[in-house]
N, C-alpha and C positions, 0 to 999 in steps of 0.2 A: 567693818561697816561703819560707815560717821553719823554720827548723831546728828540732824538740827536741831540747831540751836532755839532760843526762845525767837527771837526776830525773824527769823526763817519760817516758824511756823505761824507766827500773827502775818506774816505778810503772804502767806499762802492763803490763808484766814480771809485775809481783807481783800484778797484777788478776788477768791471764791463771793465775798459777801459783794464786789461789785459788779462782778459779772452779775451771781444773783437779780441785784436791781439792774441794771441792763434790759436783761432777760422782760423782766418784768415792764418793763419802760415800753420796749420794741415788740413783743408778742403779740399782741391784737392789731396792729399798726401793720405787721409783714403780713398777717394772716390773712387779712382782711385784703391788701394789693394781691397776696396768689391767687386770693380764692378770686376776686374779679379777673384776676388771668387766664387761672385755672378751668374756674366755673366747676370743682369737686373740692368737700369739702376734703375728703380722705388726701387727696394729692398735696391738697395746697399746707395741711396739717404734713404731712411728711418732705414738703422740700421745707418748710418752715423748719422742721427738728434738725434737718440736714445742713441748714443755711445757720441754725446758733449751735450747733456741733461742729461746724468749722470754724467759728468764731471763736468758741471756749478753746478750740487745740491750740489756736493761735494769740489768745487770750493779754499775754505779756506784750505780744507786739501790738495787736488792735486795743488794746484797753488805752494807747498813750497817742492815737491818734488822734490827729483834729474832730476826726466823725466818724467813730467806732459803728452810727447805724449805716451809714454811707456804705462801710464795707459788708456789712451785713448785708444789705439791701441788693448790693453787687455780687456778692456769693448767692443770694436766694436766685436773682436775676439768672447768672449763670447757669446755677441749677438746671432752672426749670427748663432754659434753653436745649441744654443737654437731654433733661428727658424729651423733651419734646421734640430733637432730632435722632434719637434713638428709637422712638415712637415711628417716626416717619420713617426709619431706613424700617422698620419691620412691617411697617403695613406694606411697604414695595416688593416685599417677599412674596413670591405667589404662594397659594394654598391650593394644595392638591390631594385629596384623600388617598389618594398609590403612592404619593413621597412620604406617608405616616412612618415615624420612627417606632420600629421595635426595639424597645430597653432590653429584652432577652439579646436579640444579635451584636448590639452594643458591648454587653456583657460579654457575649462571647467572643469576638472581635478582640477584646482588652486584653479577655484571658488569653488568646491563642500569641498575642503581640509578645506578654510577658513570657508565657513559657520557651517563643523562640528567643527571643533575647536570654532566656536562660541558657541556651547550647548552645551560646556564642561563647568565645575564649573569653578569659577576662580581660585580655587587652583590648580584646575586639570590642567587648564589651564596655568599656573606658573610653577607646575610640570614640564609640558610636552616642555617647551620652557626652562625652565634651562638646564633639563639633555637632551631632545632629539635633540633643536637647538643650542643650545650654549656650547653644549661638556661638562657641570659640572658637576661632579662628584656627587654621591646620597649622599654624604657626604658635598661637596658645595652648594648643594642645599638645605638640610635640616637645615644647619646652618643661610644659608639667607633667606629661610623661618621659622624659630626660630620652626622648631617641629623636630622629629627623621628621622633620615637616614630608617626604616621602612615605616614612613609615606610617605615619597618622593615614595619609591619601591610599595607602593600600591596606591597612587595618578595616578601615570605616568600607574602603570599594568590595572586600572581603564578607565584612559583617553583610552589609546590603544585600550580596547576590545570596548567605545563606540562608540571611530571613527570606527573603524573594522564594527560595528552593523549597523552605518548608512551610511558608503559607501556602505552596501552591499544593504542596502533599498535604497539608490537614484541609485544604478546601478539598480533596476529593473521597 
């Protein structure tokens, strides 16, 4: 493991103490623009934390900017934007008391998904987790399983119709 050195640490030191003032400089100034965006104090206080905790990750590169609040002010901006079209794609959701989610069926659903992927082969099972959970191509997956892009397209065609055979048997 390496040490740092004394320099290394006053200058992490001196990062910390100017972001610090930063911080201190810009905080009532963002809060004050959300909250007239916002109109809640709660929201405007949490894209505020969000907008100088992206700031601090990137802190080495924004601290030597011409206008460290500029970007700050453009991450909060961001932000907000974002919840605010996340907000709207969910209010366009209908609400329907018959479409209520049961967490019990959920739970069982999972479980029944896992145990048939248990009585898959293990290749089948490898198949099925390269190309169907991890997005690899039948081409990625054949080469890190060292056989043909064929054998992946019948491992995975294989796993599918077994799970298919015994959802249909634990559904009855």
């Amino acid at each position: 493991m390496q040490q740092s050195t004394g320099s290394e640490r006053l200058e992490r030191v001196s990062s910390a103490f100017a972001f610090e003032l930063f911080f201190e400089a810009e905080r009532r100034h963002l809060f004050r623009a959300l909250f007239l965006m916002t109109g809640s104090v709660p929201e405007a206080e949490e894209i505020a934390q969000d907008a100088f905790l992206k700031v601090w990750e990137r802190w080495d590169r924004v601290s030597v900017m011409e206008n460290p609040a500029g970007y700050l002010y453009r991450a909060a901006m961001n932000l907000s934007r974002s919840r605010f079209r996340r907000l709207l794609r969910m209010a366009k959701v209908p609400f329907s008391p018959e479409r209520s989610i049961d967490p019990y069926g959920a739970a069982d659903a999972r479980d029944a998904v896992v145990r048939t992927i248990a009585r898959l082969s293990p290749r089948q099972r490898q198949a099925l987790v390269l190309t169907d959970l991890l997005d690899r191509s039948t081409d990625d997956a054949a080469e890190l399983m060292h056989v043909t892009p064929s054998t992946i397209r019948s491992l995975v065609s294989d796993a599918h119709k077994a799970m298919r055979t015994a959802m249909e048997t634990d559904d009855d």
